[in-house]
KELUMFI-818048 format. One record per residue (C-alpha): x, y, z. Coordinates in pm, 1 decimal. Example, Ala and Ser with C-alpha at 12.3 -4.5 7.8 and 13.67 -1.06 7.14 Angstrom:
KELUMFI-818048
((1230.0; -450.0; 780.0)),
((1367.0; -106.0; 714.0)),
end
This chain:
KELUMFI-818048
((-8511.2; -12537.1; -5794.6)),
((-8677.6; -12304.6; -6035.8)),
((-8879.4; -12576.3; -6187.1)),
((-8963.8; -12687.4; -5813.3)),
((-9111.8; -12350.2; -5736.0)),
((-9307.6; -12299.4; -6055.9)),
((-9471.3; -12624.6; -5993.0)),
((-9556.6; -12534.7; -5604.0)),
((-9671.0; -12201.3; -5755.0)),
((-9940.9; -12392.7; -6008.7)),
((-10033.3; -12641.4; -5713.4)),
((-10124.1; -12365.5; -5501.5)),
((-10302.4; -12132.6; -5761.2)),
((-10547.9; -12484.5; -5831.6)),
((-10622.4; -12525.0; -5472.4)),
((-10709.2; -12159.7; -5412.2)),
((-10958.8; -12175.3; -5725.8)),
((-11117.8; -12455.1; -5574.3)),
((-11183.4; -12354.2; -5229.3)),
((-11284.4; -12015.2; -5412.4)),
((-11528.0; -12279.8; -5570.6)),
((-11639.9; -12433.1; -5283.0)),
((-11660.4; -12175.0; -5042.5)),
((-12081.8; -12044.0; -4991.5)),
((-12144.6; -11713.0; -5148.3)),
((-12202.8; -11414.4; -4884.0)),
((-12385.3; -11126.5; -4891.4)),
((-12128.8; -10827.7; -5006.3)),
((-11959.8; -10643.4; -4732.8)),
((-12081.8; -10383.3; -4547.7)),
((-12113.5; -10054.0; -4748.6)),
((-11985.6; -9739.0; -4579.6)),
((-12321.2; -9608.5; -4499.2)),
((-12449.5; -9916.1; -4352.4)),
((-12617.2; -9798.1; -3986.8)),
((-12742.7; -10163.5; -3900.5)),
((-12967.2; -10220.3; -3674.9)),
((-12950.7; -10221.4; -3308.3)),
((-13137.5; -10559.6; -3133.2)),
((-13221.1; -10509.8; -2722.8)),
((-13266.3; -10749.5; -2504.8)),
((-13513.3; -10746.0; -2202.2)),
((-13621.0; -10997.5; -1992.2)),
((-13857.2; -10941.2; -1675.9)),
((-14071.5; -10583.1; -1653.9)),
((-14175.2; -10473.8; -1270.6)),
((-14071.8; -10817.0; -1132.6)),
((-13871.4; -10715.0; -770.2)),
((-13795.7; -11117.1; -744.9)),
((-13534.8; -11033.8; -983.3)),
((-13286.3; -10800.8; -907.9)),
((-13050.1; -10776.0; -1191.4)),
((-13241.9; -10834.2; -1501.6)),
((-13572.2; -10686.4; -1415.7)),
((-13668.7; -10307.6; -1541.4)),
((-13958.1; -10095.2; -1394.9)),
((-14255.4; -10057.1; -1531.6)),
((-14161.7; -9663.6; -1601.8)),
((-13831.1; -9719.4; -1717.3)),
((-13945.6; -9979.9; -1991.9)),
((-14275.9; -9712.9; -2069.4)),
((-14022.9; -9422.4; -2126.4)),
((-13753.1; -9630.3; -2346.9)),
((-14002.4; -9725.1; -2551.6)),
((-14172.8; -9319.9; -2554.2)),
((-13784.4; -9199.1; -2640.6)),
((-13800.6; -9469.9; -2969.5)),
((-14151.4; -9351.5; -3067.4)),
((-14110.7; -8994.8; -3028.9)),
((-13742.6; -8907.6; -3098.1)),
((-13696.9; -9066.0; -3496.0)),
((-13626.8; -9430.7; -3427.7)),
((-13793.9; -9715.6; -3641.8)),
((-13877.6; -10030.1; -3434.1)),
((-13857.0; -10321.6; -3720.7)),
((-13938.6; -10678.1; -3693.7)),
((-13681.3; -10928.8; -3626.4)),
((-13756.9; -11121.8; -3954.2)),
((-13659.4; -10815.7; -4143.5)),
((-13331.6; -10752.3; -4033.0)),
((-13254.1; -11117.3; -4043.7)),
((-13357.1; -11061.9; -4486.4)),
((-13100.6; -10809.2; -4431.8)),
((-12861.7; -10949.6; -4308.9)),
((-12879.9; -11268.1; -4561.1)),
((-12894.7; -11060.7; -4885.6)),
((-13261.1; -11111.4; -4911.2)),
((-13360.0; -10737.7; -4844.9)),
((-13186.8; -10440.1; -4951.8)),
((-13173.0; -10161.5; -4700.9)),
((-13292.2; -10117.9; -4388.8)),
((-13480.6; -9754.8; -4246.1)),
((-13255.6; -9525.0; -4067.5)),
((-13230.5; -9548.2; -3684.7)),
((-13327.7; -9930.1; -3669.6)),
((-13448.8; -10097.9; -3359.1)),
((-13547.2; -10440.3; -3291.7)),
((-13719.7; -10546.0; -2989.6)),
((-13674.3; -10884.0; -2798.3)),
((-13781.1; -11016.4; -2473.4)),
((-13616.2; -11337.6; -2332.8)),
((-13756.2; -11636.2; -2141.5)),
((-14171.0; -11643.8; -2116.2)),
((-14234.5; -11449.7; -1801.0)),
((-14584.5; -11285.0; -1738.2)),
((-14504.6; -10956.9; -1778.8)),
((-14451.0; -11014.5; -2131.2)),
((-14787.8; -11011.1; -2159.9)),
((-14898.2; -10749.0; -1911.8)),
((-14660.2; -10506.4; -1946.2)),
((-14447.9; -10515.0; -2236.7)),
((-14769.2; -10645.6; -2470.9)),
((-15009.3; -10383.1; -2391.9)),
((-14717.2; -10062.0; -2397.3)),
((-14581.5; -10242.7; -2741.5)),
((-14940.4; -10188.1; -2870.8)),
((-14962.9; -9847.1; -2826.4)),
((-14676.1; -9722.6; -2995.3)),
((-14755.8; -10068.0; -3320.9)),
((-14406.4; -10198.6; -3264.2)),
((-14349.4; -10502.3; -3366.7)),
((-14150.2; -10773.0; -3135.4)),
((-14015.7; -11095.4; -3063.7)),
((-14025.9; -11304.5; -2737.9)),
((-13813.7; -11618.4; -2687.8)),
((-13995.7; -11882.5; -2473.0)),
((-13823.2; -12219.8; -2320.7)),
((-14113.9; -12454.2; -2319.3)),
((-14069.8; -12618.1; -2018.1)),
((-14155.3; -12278.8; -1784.8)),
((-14471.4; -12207.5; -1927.4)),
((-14779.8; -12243.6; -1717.5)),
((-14546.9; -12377.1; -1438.9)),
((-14523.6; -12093.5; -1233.6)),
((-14772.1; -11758.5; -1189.6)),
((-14498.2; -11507.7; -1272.9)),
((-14495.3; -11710.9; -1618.0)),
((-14680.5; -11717.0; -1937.2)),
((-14938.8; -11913.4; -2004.7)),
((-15002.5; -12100.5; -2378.9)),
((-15317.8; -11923.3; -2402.1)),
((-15126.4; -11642.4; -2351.2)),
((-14878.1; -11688.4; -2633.5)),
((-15130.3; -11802.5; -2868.1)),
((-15314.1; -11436.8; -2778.3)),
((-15008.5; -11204.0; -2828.4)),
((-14939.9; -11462.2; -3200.3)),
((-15226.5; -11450.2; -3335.2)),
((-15184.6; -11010.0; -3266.0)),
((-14889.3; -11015.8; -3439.0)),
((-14619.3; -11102.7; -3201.1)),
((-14299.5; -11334.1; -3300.7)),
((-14305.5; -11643.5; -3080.0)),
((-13945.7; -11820.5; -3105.8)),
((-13707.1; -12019.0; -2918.0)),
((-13522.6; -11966.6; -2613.1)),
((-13418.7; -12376.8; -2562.9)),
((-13634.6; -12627.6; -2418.5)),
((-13506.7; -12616.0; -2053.1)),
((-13300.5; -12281.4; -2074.6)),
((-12981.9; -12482.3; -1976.2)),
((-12612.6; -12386.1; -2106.8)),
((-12617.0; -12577.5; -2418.4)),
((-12226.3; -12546.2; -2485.3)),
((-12020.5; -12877.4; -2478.6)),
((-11733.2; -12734.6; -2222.1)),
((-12050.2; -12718.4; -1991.3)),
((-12126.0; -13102.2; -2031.3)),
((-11797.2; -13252.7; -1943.4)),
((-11971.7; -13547.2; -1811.0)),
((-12165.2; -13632.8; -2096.4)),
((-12013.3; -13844.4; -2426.5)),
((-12031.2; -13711.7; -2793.0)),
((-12331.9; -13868.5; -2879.3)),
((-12532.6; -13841.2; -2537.4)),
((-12450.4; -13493.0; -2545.9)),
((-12568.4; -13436.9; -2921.4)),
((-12872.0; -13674.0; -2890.1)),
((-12897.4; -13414.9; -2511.1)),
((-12862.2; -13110.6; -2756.7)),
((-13119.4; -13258.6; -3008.5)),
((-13335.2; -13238.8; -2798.5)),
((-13327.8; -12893.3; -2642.6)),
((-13347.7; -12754.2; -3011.4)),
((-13609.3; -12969.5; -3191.0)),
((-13832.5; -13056.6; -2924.3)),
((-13847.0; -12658.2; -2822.5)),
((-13888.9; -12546.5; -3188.9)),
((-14169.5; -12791.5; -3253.8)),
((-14376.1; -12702.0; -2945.2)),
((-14376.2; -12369.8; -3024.8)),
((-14482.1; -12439.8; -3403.3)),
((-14765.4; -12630.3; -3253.7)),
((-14894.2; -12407.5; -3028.8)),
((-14837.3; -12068.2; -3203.5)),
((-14956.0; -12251.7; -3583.7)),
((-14649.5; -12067.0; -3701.7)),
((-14272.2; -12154.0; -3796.2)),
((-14064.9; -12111.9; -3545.3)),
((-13708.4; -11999.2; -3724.4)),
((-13484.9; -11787.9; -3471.7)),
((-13340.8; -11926.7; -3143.2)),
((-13161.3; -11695.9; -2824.0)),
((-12841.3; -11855.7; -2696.7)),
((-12952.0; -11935.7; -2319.5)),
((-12714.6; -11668.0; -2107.2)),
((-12535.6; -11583.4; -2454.7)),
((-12340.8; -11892.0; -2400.3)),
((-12244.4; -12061.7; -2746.6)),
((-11962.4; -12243.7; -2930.5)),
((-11863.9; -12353.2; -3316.7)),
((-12017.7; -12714.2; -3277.1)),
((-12347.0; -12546.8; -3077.4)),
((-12358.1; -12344.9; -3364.6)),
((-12298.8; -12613.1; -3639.8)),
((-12612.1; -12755.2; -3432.1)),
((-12854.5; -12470.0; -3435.7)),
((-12811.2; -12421.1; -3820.6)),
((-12824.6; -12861.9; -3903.3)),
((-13178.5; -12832.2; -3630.4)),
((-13386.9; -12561.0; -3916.4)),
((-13303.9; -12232.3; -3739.1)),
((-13235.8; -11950.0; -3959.0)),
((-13054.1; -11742.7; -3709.6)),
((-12949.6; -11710.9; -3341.2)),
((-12906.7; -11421.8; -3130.8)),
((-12621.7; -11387.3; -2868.8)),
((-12576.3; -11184.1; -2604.0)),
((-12227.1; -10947.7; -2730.0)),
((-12337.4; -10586.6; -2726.3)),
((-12285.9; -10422.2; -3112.6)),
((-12513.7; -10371.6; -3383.8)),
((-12600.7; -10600.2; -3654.8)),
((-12511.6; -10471.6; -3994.0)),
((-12533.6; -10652.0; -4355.7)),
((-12305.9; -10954.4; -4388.5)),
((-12268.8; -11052.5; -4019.4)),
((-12323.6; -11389.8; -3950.3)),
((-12691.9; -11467.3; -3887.9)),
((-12610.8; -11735.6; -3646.1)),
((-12432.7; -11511.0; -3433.6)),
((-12658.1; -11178.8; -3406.0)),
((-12555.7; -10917.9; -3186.6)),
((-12816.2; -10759.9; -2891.6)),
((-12773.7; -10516.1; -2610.0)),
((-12915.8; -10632.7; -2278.6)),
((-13125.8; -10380.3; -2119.9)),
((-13061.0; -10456.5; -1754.4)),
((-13143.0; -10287.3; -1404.3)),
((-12829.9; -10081.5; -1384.9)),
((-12884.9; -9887.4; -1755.4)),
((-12975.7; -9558.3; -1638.7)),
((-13208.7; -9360.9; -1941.7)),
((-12828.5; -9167.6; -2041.8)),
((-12673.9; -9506.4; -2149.7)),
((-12979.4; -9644.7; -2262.8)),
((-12885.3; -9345.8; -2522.6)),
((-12567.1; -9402.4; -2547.5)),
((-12565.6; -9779.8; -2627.2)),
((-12822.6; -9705.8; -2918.8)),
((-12513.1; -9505.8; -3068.1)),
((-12634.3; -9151.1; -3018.8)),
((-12321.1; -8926.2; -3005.2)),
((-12352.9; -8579.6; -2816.4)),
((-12476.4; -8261.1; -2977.2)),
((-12430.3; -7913.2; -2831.9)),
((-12669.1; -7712.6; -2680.4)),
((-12661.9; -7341.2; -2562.9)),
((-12919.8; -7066.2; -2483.6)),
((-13166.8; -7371.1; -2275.0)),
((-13466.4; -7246.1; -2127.3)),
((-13611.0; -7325.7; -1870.2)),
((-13231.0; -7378.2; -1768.7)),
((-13102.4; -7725.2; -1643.7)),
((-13193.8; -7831.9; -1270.7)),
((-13427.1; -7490.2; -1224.7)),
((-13791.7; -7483.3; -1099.3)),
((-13973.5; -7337.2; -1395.9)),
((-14373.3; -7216.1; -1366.5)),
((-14541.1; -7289.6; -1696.0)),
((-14836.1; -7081.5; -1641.8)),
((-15055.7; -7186.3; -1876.3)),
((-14789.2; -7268.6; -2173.4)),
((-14449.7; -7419.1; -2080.6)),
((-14226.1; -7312.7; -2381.0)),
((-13906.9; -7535.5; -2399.1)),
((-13639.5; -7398.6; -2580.5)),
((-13229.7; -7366.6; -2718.9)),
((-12962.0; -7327.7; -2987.4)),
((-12772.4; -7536.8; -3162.6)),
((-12426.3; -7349.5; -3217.9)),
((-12257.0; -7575.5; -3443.2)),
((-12630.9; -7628.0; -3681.8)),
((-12421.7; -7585.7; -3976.1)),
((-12312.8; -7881.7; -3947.8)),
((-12631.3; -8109.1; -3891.2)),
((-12874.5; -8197.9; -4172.0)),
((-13177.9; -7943.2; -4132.2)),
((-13453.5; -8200.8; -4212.0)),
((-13336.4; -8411.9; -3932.0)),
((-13355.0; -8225.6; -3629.1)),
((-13640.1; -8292.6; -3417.0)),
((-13738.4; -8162.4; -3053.4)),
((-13965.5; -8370.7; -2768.5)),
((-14098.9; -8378.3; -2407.7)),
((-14063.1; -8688.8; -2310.4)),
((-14279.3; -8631.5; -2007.1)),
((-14623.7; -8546.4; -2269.4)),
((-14767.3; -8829.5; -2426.7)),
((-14755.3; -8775.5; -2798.7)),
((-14556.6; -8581.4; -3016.3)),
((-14609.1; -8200.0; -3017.0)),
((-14511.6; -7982.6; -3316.8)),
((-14146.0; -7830.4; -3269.3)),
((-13999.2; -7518.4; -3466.4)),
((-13677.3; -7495.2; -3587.4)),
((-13498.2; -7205.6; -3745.8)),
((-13252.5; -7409.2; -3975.6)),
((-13013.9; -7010.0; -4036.1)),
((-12947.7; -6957.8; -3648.3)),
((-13001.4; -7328.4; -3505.0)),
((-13291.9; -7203.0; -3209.0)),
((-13528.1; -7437.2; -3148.1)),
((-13839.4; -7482.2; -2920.5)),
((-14161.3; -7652.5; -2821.4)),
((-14434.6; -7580.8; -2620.3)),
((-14674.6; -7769.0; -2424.8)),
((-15008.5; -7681.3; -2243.6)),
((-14973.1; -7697.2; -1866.5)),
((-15211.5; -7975.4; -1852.2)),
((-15041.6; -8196.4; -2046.6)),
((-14719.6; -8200.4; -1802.8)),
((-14707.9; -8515.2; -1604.6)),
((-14469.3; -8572.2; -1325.3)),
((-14236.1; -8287.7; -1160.2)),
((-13920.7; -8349.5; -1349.6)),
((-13947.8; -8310.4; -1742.0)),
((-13692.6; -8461.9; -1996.5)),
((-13659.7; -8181.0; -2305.4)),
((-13459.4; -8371.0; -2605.2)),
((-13317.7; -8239.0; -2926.6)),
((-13180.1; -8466.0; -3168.1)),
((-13005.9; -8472.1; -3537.4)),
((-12792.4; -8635.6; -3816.3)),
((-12452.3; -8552.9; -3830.4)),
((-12458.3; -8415.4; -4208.2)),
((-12080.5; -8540.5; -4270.2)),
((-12058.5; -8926.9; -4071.7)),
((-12451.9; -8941.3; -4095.1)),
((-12409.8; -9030.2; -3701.9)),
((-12754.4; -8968.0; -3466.8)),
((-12636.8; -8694.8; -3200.1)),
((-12833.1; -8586.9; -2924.9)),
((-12888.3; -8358.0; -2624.0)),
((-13117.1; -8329.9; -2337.8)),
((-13172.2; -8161.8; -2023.5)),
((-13399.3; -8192.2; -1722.4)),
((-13607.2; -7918.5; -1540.5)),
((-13836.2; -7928.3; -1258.2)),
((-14201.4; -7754.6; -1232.3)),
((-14326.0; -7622.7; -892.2)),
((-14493.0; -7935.6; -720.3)),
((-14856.2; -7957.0; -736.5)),
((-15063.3; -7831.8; -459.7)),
((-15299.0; -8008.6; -379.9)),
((-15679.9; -7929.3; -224.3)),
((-15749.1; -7929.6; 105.6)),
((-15968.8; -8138.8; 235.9)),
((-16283.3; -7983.2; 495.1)),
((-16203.7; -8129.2; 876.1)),
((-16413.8; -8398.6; 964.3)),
((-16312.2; -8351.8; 1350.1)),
((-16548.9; -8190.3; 1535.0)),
((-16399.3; -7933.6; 1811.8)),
((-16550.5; -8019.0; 2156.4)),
((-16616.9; -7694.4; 2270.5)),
((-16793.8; -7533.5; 1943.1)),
((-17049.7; -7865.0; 1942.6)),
((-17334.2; -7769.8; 1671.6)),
((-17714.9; -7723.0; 1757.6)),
((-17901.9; -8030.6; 1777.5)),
((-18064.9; -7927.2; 1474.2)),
((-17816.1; -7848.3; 1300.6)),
((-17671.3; -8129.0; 1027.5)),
((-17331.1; -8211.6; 1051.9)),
((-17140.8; -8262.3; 692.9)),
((-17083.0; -8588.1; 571.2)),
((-16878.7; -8782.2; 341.4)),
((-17074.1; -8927.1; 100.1)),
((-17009.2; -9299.7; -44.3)),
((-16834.4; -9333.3; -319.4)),
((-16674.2; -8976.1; -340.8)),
((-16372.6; -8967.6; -567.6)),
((-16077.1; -8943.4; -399.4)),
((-15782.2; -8699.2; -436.8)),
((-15522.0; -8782.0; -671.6)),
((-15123.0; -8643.0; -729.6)),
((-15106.5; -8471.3; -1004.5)),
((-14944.1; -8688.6; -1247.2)),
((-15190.7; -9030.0; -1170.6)),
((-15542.8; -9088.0; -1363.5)),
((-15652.1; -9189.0; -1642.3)),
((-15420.6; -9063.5; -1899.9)),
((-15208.8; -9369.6; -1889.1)),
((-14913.4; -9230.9; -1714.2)),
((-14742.5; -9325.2; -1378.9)),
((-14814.9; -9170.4; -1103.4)),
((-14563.7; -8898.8; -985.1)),
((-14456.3; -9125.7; -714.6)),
((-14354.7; -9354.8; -1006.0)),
((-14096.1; -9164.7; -1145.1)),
((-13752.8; -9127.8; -1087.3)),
((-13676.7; -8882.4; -807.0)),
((-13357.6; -8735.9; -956.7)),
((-13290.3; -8847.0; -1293.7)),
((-12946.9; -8819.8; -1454.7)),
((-12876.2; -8588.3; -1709.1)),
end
């Protein structure tokens, strides 16, 4: 019996060392302070045909404010996927990578343009077979365009089917592989074609995916795949399985925050206070304490107006935690104004955040000379009645023009705190 064991015990100690031998080398695990990267998801931009996975126009222009403004780093897709693989060896703090699915129009005239403004880099997945076939999609010429700027062009599927086998029941092994071939090649090299560039990452149509779909994915050239399981992406996960959040409809701006991983940071001492009708006067000075400040890294806080386009210098008084920014009156748009205060945990290293809305006394707005004449105070012949001349400008809300921000009738009437 003895001898029996000893020789099990040998058998099994050789077969361990060779599937220790066989097995591919990974990147090493996940160190402690590892933060990842977080990878959203978008799809349609001020598109009321949908009415799940569209976002306004305003919501969309104020996420991507909050990442410029408030100490997040929007990174390419490419280099979290070097991460990820070993082949890079840190990633900047507060990581964000951008992706919008599909190949609708508003890729390009929405999300394009706003991406511009604030040099973010991101990546749209297109299906081939909707673009230029309808005129709420892109157009080649389109996706050659936002390329040759910069923008990562990859694939979303040929067709945008589910590409799983349990959805294909009907099909055999090999017409559903030769089916499956097809969907990944023929997509990749269309793209590659039209864009001039390599086409290496592929979106899981709806998220769907399986072990053999991914066996496929990996055996048709792609590099990675994106799903749609909320979580971040941190070194060592599995490229063919990265993580995204879906930014959907229903996200109101609070757990837009909260999905980032911001945890909640204590505020007292707010002025002008929460929900109150402040006058700015000329300045609008936004201000408040941090009690617990001991506890936060110093060179991390940060303050913003998320209403004022731009950042505007904060101060911070790092030995009693007070805080505060001020703005010139002109530079308030809109009624309601977001204030924000952020900072770094000094002991987890966690992002933690606060914010508060106030309101400012709605504009007043110039009134106009009657044009209506009363009957019985009828001018003189000779006298000259006023007139509207052509091409007068006309009267605007305050919170429209030319400064590139919505209207006020754009923004939310009673945002959430």
């Amino acid at each position: 019996m003895a001898a029996r064991a000893l020789t099990a015990a040998l058998i099994s100690i050789v077969f361990t060392g060779l599937a220790a031998a066989a097995a591919p080398t990974l990147p090493s695990p996940s160190p402690s302070n590892d933060y990842g990267a977080t990878v959203l998801c978008y799809h349609i931009v001020e598109s009321p045909q949908d009415p799940r996975m569209e976002v306004s126009r305003e919501t969309f222009r104020q996420q991507m404010r909050y990442l410029a403004m408030t100490g997040y780093n929007v990174i390419p897709l490419r280099e979290l996927y070097d991460y990820v693989t070993g082949k890079r060896t840190s990633l900047p703090k507060n990581a964000i990578v951008v992706t919008i699915d599909d190949g609708w129009r508003s890729t390009y005239t929405e999300v394009f343009p706003e991406m511009k403004r604030y040099g973010f880099p991101f990546t749209v997945f297109v299906y081939p077979n909707i673009i230029g076939q309808t005129a709420r999609a892109l157009t080649w010429k389109q996706i050659k365009e936002m390329s040759d700027a910069g923008v990562d062009i990859e694939s979303h599927s040929l067709t945008h089917p589910f590409l799983t086998r349990r959805r294909h029941a009907e099909l055999d092994q090999r017409a559903y592989s030769n089916w499956l071939s097809r969907e990944l090649i023929d997509s990749k090299r269309m793209i590659e074609h039209a864009t001039g560039k390599q086409v290496l990452f592929i979106a899981y149509p709806f998220g769907d995916y399986d072990h053999f779909l991914v066996d496929s994915v990996g055996r048709a050239g792609y590099g990675a795949a994106l799903t749609c399981e909320a979580g971040k992406v941190r070194r060592g996960s599995d490229p063919l399985r990265m993580r995204r959040m879906v930014v959907e409809k229903k996200m109101d701006f609070v757990s837009f925050r909260r999905y980032l991983g911001a945890g909640s940071l204590p505020l007292d001492e707010m002025t002008p206070q929460p929900g109150v009708i402040s006058d700015p006067g000329q300045t609008l000075v936004v201000s408040a304490r941090i009690p617990n400040h001991e506890h936060i890294d110093p060179k991390s806080v940060g303050m913003a107006l998320l209403s004022v386009p731009g950042s505007l210098p904060f101060s911070y008084d790092p030995r009693t935690g007070a805080i505060s920014v001020a703005a010139v009156k002109d530079a308030l748009k809109g009624t309601y104004q977001r204030a924000l205060v952020w900072a770094t945990d000094a002991k987890s290293g966690k992002r933690i955040e606060a914010s508060w809305i106030f309101k400012l006394p709605a504009p007043v707005l110039p009134v106009l000379p009657s044009l209506v004449t009363d009957p019985q105070h009828v001018a003189p012949a000779e006298t000259t009645a006023p007139q509207v001349q052509s091409g007068a400008p006309a009267v605007v809300a305050a919170g429209g023009g030319g400064s590139g921000m919505p209207a006020r009738s754009q923004l939310p009437r009673a945002p959430k705190q």
